[in-house]
N, CA and C atoms of all chains as a GROMACS GRO file, in nm:
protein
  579
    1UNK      N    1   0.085  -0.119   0.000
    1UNK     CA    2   0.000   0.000   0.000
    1UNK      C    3   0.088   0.124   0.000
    2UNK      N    4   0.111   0.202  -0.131
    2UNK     CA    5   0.135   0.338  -0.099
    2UNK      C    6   0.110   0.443  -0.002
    3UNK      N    7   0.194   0.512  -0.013
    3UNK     CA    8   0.128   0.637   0.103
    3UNK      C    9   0.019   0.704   0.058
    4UNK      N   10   0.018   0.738  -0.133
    4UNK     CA   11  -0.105   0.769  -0.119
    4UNK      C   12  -0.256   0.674  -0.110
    5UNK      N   13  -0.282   0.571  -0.129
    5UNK     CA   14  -0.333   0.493  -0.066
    5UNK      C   15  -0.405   0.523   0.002
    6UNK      N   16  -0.269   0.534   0.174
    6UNK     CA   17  -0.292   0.549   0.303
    6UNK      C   18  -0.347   0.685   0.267
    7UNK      N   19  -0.327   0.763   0.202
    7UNK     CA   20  -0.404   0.913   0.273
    7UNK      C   21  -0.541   0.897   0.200
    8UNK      N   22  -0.535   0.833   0.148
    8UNK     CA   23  -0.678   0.830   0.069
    8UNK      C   24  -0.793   0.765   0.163
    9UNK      N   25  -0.720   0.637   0.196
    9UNK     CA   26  -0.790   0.564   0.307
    9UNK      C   27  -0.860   0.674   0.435
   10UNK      N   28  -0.746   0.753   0.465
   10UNK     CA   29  -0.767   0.820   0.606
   10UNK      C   30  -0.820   0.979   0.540
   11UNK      N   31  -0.834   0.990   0.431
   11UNK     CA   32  -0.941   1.085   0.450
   11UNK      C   33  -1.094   1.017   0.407
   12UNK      N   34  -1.132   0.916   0.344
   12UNK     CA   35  -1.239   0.879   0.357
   12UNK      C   36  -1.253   0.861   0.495
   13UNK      N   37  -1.230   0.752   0.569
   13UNK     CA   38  -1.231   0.747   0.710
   13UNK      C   39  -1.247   0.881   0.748
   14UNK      N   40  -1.244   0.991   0.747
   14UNK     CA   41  -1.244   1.118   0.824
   14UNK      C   42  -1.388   1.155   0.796
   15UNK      N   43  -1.401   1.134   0.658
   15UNK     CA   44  -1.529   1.187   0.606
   15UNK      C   45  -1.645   1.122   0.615
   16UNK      N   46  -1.652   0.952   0.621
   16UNK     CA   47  -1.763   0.894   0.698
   16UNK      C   48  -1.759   0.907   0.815
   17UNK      N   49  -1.643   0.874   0.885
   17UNK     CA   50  -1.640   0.903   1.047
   17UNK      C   51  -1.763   1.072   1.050
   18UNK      N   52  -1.691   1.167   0.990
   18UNK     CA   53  -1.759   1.285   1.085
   18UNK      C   54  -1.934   1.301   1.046
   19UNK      N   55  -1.948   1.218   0.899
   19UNK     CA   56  -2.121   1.215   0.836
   19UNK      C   57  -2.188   1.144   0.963
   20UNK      N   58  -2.116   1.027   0.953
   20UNK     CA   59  -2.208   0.938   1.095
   20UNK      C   60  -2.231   0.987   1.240
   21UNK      N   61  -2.092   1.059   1.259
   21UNK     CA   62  -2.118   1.166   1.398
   21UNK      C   63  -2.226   1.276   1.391
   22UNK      N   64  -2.221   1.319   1.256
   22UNK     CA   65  -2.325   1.449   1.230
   22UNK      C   66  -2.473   1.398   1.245
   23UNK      N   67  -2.514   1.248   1.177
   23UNK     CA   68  -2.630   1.200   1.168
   23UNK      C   69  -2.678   1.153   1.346
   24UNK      N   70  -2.556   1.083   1.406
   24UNK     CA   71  -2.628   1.045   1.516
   24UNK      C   72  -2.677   1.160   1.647
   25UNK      N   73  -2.560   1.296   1.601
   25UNK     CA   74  -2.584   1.410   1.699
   25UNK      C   75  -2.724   1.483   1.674
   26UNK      N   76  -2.766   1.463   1.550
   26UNK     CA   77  -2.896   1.538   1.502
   26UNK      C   78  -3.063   1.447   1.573
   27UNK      N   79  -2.988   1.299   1.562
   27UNK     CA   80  -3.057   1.182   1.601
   27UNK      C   81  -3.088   1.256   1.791
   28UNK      N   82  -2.975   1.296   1.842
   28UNK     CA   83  -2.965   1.269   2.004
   28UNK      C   84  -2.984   1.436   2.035
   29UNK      N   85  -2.982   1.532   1.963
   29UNK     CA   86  -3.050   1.606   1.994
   29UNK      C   87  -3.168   1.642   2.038
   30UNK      N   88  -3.202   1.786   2.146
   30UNK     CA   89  -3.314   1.779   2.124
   30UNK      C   90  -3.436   1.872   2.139
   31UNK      N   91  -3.372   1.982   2.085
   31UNK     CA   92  -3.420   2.125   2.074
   31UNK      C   93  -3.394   2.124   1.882
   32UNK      N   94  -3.468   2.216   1.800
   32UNK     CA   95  -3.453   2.213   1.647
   32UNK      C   96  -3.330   2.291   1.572
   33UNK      N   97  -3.294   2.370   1.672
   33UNK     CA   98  -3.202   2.454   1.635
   33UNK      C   99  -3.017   2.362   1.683
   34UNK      N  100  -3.052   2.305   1.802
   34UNK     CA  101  -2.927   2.178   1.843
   34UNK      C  102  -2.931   2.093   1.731
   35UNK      N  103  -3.014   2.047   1.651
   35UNK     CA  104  -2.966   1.952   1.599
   35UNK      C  105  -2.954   2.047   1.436
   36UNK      N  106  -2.978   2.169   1.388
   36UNK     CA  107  -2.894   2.204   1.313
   36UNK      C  108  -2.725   2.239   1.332
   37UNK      N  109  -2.768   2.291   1.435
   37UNK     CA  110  -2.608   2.298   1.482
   37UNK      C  111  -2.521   2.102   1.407
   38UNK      N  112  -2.573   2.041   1.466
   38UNK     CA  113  -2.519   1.873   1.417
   38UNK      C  114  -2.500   1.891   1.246
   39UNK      N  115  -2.580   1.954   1.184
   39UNK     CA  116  -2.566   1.924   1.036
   39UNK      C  117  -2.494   1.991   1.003
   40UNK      N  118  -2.368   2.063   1.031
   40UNK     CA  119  -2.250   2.166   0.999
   40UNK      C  120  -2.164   2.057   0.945
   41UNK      N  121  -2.081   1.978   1.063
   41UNK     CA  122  -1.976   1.883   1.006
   41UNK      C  123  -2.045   1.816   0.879
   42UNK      N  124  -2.111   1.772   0.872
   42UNK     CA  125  -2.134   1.657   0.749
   42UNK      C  126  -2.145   1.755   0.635
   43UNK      N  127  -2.170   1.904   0.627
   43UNK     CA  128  -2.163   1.973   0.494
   43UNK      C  129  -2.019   2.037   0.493
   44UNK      N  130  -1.970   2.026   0.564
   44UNK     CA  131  -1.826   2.103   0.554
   44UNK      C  132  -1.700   2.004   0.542
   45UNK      N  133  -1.684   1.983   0.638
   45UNK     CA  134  -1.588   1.856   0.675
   45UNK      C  135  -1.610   1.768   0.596
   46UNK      N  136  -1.709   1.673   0.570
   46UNK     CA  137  -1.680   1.562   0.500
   46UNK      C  138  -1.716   1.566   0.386
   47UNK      N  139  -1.749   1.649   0.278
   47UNK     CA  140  -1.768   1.696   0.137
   47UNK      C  141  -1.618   1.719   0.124
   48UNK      N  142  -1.520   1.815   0.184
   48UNK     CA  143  -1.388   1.862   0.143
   48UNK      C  144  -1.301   1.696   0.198
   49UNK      N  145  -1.333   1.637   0.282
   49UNK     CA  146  -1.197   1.547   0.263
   49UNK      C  147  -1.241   1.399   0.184
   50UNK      N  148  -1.370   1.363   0.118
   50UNK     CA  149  -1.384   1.294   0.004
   50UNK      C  150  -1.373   1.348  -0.117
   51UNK      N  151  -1.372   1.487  -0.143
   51UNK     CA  152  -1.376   1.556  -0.252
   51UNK      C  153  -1.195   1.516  -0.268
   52UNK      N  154  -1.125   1.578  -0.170
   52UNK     CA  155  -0.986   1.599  -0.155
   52UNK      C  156  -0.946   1.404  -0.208
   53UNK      N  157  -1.017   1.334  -0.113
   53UNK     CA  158  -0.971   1.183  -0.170
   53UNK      C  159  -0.940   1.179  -0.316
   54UNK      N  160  -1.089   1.245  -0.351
   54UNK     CA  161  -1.064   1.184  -0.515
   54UNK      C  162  -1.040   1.240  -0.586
   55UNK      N  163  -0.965   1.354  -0.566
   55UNK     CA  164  -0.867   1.480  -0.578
   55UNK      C  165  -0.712   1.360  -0.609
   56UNK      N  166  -0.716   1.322  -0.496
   56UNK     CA  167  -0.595   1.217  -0.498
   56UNK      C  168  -0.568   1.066  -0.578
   57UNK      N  169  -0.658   1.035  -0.590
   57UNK     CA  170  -0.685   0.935  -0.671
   57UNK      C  171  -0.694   0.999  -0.862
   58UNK      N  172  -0.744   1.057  -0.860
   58UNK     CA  173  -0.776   1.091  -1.007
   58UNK      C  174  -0.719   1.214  -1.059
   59UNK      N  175  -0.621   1.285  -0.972
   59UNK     CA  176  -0.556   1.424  -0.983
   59UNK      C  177  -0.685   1.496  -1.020
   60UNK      N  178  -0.687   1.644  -1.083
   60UNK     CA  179  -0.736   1.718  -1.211
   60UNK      C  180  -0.807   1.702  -1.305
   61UNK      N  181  -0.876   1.511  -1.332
   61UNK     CA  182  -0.942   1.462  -1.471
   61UNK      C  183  -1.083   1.578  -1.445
   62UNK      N  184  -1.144   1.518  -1.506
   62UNK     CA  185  -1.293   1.534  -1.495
   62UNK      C  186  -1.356   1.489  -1.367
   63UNK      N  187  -1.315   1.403  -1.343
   63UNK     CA  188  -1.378   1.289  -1.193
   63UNK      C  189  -1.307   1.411  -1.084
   64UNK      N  190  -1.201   1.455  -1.069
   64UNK     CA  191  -1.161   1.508  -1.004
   64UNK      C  192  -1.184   1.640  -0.956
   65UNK      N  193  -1.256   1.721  -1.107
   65UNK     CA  194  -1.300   1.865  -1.135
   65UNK      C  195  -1.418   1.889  -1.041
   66UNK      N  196  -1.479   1.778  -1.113
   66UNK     CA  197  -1.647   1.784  -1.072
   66UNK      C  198  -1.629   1.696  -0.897
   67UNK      N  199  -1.589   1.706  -0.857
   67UNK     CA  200  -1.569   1.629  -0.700
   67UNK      C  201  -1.547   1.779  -0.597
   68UNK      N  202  -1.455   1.864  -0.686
   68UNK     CA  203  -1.456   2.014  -0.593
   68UNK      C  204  -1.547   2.080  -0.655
   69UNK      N  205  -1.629   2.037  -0.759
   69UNK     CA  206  -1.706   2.129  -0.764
   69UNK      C  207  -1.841   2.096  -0.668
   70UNK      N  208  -1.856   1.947  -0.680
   70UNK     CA  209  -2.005   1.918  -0.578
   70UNK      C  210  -1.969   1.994  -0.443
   71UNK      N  211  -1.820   1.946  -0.374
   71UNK     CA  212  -1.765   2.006  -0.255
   71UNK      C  213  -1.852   2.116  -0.273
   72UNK      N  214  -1.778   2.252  -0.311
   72UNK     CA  215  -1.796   2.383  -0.331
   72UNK      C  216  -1.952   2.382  -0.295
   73UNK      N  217  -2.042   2.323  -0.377
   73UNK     CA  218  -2.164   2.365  -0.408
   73UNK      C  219  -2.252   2.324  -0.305
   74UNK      N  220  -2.188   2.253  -0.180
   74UNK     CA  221  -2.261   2.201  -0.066
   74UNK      C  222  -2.189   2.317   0.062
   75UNK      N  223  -2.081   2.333   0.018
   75UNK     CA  224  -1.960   2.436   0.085
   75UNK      C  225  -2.073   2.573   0.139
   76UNK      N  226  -2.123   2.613  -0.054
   76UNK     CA  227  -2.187   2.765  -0.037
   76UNK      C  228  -2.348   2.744   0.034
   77UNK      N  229  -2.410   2.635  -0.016
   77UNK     CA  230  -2.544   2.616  -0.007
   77UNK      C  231  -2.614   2.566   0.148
   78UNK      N  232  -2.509   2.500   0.177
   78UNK     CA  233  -2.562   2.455   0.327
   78UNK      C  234  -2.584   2.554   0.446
   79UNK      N  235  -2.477   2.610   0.476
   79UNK     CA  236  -2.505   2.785   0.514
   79UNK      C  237  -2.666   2.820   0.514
   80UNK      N  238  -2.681   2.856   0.356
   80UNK     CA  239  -2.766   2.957   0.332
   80UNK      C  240  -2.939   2.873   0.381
   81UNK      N  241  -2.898   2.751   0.352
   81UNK     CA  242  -3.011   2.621   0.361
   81UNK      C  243  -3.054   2.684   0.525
   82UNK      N  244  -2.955   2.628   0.621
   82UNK     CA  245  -2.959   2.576   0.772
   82UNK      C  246  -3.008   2.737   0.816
   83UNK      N  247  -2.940   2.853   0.771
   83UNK     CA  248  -3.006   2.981   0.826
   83UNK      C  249  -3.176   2.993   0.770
   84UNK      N  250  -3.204   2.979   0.627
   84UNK     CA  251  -3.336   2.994   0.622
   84UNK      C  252  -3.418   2.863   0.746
   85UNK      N  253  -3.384   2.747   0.768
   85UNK     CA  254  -3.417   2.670   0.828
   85UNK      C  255  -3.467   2.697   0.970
   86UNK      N  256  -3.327   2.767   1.061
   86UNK     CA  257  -3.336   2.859   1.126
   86UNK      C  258  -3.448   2.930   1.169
   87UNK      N  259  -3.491   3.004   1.054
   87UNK     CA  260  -3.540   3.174   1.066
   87UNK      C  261  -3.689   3.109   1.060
   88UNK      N  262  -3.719   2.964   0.952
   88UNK     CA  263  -3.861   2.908   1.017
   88UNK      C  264  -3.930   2.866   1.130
   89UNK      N  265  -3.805   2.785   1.182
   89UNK     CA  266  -3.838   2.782   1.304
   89UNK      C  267  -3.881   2.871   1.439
   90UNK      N  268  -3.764   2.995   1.389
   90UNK     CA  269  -3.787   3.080   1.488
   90UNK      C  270  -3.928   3.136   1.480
   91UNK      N  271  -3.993   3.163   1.326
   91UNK     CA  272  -4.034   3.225   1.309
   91UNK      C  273  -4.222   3.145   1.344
   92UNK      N  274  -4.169   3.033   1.350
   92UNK     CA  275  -4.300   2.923   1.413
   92UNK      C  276  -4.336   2.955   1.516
   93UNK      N  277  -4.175   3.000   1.616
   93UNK     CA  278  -4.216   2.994   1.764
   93UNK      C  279  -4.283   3.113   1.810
   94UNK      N  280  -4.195   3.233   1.717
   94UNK     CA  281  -4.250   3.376   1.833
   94UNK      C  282  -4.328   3.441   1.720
   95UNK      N  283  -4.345   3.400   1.575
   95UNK     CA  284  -4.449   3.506   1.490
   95UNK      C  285  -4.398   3.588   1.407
   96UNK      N  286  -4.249   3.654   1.482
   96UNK     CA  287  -4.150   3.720   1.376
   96UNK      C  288  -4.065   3.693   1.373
   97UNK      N  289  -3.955   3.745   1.296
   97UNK     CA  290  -3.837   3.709   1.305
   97UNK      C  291  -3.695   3.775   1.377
   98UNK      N  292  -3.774   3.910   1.426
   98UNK     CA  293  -3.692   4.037   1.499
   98UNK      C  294  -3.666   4.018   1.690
   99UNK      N  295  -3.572   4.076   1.749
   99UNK     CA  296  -3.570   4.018   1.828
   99UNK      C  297  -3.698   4.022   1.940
  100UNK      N  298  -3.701   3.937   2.053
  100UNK     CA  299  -3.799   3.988   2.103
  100UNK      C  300  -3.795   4.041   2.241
  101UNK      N  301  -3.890   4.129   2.308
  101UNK     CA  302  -3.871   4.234   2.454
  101UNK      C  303  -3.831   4.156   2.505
  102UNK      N  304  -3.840   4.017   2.538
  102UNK     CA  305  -3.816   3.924   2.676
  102UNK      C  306  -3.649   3.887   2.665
  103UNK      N  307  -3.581   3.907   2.520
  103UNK     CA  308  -3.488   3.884   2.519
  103UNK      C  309  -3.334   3.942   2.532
  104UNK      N  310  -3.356   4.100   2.565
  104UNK     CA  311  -3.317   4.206   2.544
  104UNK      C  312  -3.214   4.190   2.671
  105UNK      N  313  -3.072   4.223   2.629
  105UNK     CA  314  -3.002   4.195   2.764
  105UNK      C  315  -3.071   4.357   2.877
  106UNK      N  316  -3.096   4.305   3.034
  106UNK     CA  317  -3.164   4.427   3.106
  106UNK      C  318  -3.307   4.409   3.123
  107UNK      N  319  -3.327   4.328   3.067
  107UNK     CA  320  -3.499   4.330   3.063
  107UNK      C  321  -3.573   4.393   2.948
  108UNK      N  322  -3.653   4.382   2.948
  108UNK     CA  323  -3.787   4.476   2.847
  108UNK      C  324  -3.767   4.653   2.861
  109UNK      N  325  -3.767   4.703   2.735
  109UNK     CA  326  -3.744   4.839   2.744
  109UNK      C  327  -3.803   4.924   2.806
  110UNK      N  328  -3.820   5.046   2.852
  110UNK     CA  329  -3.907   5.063   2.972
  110UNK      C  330  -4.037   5.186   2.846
  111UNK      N  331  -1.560  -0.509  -0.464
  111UNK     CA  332  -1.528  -0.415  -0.350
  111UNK      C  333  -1.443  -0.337  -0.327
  112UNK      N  334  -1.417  -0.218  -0.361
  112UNK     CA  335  -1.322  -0.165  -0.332
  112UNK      C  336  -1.366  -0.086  -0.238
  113UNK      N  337  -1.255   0.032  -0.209
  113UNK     CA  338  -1.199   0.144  -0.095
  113UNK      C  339  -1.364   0.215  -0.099
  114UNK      N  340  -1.388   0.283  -0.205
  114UNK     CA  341  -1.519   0.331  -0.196
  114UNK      C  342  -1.623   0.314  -0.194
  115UNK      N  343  -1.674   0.171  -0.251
  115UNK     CA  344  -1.771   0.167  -0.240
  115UNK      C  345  -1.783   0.051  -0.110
  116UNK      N  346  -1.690   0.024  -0.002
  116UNK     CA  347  -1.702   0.015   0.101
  116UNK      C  348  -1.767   0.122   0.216
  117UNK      N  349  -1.708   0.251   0.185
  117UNK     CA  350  -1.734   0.385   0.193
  117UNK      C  351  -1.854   0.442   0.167
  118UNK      N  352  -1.901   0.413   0.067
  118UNK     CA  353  -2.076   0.417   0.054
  118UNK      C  354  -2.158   0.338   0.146
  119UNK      N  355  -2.107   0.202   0.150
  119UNK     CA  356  -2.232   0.140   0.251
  119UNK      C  357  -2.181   0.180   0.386
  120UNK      N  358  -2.112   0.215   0.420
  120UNK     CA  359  -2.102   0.267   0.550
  120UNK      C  360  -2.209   0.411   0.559
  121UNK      N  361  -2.197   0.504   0.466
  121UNK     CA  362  -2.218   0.635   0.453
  121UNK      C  363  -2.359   0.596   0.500
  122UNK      N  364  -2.443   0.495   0.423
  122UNK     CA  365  -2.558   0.478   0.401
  122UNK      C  366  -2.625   0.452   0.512
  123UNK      N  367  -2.552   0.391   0.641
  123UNK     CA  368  -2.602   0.389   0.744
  123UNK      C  369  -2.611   0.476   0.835
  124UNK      N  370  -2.574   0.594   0.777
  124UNK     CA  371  -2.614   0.733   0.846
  124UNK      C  372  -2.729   0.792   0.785
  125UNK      N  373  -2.814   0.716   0.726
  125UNK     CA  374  -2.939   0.762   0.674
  125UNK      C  375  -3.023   0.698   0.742
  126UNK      N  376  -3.006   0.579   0.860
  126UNK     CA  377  -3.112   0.578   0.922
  126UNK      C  378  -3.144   0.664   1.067
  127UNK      N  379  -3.018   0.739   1.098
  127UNK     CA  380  -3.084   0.852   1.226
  127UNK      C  381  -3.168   0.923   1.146
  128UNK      N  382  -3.118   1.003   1.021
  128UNK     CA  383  -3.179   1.078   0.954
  128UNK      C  384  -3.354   1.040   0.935
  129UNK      N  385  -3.346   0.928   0.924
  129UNK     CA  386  -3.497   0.859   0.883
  129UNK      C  387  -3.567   0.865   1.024
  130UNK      N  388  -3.489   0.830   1.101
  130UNK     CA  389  -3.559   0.826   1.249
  130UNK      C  390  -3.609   1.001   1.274
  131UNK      N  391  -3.564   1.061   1.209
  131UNK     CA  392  -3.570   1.201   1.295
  131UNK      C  393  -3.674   1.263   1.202
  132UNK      N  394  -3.692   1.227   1.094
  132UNK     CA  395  -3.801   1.270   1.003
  132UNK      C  396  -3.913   1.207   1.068
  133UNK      N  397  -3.883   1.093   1.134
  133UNK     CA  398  -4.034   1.002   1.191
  133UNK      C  399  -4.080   1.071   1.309
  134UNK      N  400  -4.046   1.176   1.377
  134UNK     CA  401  -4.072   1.215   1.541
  134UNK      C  402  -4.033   1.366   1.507
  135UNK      N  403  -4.114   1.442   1.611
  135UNK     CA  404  -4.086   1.565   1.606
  135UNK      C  405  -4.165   1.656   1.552
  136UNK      N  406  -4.150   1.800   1.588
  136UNK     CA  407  -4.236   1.905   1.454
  136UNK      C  408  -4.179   1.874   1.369
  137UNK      N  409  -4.258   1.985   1.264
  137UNK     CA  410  -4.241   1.992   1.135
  137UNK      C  411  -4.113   2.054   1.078
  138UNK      N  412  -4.020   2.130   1.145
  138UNK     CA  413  -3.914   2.171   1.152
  138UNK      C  414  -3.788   2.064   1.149
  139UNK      N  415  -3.819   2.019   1.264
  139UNK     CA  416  -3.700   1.922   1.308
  139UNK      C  417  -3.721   1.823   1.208
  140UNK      N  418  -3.835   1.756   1.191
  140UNK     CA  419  -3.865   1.664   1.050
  140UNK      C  420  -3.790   1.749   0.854
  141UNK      N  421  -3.801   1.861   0.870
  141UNK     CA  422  -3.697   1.934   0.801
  141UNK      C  423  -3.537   1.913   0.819
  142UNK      N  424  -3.547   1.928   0.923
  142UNK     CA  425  -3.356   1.909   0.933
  142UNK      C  426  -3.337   1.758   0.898
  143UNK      N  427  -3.416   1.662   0.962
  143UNK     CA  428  -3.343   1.547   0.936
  143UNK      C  429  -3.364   1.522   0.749
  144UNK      N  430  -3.470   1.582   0.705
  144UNK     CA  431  -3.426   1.569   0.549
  144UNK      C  432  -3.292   1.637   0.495
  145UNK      N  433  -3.301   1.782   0.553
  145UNK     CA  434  -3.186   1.791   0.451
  145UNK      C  435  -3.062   1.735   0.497
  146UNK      N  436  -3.040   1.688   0.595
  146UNK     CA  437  -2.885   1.604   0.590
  146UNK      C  438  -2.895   1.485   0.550
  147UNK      N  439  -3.043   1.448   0.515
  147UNK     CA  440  -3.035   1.305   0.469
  147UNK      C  441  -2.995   1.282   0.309
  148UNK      N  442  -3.073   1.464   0.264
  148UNK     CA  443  -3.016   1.499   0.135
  148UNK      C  444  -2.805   1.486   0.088
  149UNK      N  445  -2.751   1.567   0.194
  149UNK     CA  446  -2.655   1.585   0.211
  149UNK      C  447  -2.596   1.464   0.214
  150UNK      N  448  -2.625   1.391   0.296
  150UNK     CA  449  -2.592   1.246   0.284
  150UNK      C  450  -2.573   1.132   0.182
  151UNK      N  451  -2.692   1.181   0.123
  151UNK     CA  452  -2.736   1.117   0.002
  151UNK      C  453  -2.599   1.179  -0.105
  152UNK      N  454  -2.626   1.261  -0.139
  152UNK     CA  455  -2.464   1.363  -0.229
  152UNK      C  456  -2.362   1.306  -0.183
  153UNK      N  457  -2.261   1.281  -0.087
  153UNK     CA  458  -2.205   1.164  -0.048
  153UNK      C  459  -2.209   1.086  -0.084
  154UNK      N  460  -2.297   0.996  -0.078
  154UNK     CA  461  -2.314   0.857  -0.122
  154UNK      C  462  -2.296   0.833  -0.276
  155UNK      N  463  -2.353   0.934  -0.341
  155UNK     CA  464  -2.336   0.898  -0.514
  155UNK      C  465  -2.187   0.988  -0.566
  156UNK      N  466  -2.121   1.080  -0.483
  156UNK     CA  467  -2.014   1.142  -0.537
  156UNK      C  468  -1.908   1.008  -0.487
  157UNK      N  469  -1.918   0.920  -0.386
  157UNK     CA  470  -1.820   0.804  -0.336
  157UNK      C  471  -1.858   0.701  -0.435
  158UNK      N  472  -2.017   0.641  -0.508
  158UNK     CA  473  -2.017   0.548  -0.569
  158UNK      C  474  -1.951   0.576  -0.727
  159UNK      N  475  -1.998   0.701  -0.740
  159UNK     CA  476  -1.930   0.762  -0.906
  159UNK      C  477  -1.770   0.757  -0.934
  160UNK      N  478  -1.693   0.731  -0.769
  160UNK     CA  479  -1.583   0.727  -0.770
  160UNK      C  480  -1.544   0.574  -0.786
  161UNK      N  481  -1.610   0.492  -0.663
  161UNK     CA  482  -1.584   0.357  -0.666
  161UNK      C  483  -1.637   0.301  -0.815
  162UNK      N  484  -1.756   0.318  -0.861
  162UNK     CA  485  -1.739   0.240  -1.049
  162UNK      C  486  -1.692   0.294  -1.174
  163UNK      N  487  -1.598   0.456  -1.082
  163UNK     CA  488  -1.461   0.480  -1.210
  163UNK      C  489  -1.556   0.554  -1.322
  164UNK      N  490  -1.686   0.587  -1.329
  164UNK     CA  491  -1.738   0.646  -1.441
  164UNK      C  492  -1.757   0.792  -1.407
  165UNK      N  493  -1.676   0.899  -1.481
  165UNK     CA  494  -1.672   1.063  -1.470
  165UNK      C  495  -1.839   1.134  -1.484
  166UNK      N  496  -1.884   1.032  -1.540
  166UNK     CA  497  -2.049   1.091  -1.580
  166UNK      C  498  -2.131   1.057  -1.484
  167UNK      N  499  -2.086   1.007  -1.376
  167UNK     CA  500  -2.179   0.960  -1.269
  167UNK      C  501  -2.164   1.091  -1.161
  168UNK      N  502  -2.112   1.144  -1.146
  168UNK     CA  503  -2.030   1.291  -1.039
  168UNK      C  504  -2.149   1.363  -1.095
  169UNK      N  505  -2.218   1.361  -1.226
  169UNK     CA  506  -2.288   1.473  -1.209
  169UNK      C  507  -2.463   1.453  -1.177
  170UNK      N  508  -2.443   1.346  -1.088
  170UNK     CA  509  -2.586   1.326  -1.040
  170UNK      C  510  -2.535   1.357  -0.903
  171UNK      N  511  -2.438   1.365  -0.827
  171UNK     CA  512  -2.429   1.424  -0.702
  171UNK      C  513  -2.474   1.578  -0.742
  172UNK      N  514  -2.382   1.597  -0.814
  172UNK     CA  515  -2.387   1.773  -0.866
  172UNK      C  516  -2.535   1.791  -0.871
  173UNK      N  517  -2.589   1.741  -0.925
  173UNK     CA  518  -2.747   1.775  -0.960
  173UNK      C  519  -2.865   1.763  -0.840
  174UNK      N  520  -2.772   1.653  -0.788
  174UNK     CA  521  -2.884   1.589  -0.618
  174UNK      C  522  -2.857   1.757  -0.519
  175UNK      N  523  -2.691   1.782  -0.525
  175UNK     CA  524  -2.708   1.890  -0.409
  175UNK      C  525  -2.767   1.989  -0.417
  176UNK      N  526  -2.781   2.026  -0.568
  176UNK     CA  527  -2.839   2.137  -0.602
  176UNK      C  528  -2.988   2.146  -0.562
  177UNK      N  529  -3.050   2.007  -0.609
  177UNK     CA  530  -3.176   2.018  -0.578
  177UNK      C  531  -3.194   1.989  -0.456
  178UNK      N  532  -3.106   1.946  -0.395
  178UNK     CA  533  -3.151   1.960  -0.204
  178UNK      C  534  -3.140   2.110  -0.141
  179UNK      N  535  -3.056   2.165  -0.218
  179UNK     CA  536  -3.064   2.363  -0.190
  179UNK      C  537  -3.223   2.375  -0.210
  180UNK      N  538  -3.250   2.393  -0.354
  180UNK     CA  539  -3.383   2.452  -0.397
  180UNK      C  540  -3.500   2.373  -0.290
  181UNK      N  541  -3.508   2.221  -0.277
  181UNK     CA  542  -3.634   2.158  -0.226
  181UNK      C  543  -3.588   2.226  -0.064
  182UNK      N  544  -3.505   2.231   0.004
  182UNK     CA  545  -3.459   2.275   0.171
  182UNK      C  546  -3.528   2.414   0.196
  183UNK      N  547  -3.508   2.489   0.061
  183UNK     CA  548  -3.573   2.672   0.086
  183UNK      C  549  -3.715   2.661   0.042
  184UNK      N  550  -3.755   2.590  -0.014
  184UNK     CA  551  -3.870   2.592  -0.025
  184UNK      C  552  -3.946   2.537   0.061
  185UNK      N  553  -3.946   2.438   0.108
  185UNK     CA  554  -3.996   2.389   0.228
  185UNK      C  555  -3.992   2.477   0.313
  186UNK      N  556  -3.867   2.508   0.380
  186UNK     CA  557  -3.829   2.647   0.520
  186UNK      C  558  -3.920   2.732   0.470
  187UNK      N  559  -3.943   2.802   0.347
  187UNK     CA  560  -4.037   2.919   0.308
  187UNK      C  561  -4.196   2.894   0.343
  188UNK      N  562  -4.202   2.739   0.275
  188UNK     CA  563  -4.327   2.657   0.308
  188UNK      C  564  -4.413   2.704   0.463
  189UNK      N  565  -4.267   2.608   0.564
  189UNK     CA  566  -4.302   2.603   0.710
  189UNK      C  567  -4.352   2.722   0.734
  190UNK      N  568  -4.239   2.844   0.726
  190UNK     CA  569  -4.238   2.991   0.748
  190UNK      C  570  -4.395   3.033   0.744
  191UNK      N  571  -4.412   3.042   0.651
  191UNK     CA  572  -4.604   3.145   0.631
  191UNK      C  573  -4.700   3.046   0.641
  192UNK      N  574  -4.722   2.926   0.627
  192UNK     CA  575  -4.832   2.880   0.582
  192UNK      C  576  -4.919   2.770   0.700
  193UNK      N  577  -4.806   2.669   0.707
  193UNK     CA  578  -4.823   2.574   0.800
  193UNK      C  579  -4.838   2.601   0.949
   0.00000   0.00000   0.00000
């Protein structure tokens, strides 16, 4: 087994390892906003070090192009996903989306 | 069998918290566990497109994440006003 191989090996391993951590923390959460918090690693972390695998395996081809490009496109989108996600929820609980009197550091304004 | 598509069936078993969490909960939290199941899913076909070596298979991940963006905001927009 080459070394690259081995790094190939151990970044897949990195990248299922942290999907399965992300899935079971979302699982064991238990407020809606805790278990977005859980869905960060699995769009960040493990998109870039399988992308990066087959970065290594296939250099620059086509297979390789389109692997940072899915990366990238989960990179920009997940963000924007988990905040609108966010702003529903919030917006389930209190009606708007602005902050509210009860939350105001000091108390409610007078 | 190789390296990756060992790597896929592993991946794949992180789609059943996901499934569990769509089964329980509001309608929100039943949101989150889709879209990482989406996310998940993109994984799974960008590792199998690798493990059966075909360059034309990468662009059904490409196409899955995209449409897990568009179906994730629409839904959240969904929840937001209506439901």
């Amino acid at each position: 087994m080459s070394p690259l191989d081995l790094a190939e090996a151990a970044l897949l391993v990195v990248g299922v390892g942290v999907t399965l951590f992300s899935c079971v923390g979302v699982l064991a959460m238990r407020d809606t906003y805790d278990r977005l918090h859980y869905t960060a690693p699995a769009t960040t972390v493990a998109p870039v070090a399988i992308a990066a695998a087959v970065v290594l395996e296939e250099r620059l081809s086509a297979a390789g192009i389109k692997a940072v490009l899915i990366a990238l496109v989960l990179l920009v989108t997940n963000p924007v996903l988990t905040h609108a996600t966010a702003r529903a929820a919030r917006i389930r609980q209190f009606g708007e989306w602005t902050v509210q009197e009860a939350e105001r550091e000091g108390g409610p304004r007078p | 069998m190789n390296e990756w598509t060992v790597a896929a069936l592993a991946l794949l078993a992180g789609l059943v918290p996901c499934g569990v969490v769509c089964l329980r909960g509001g309608p929100v939290d039943r949101l989150v566990g889709l879209e990482l199941a989406g996310t998940v899913d993109t994984l799974v076909l960008l590792v199998l497109a690798q493990g059966y070596d075909r360059a034309i298979y990468f662009d059904l991940a490409l196409a899955l994440a995209l449409l897990t963006f568009a179906g994730g905001l629409v839904f959240a927009r969904f929840l937001e006003r209506w439901i």
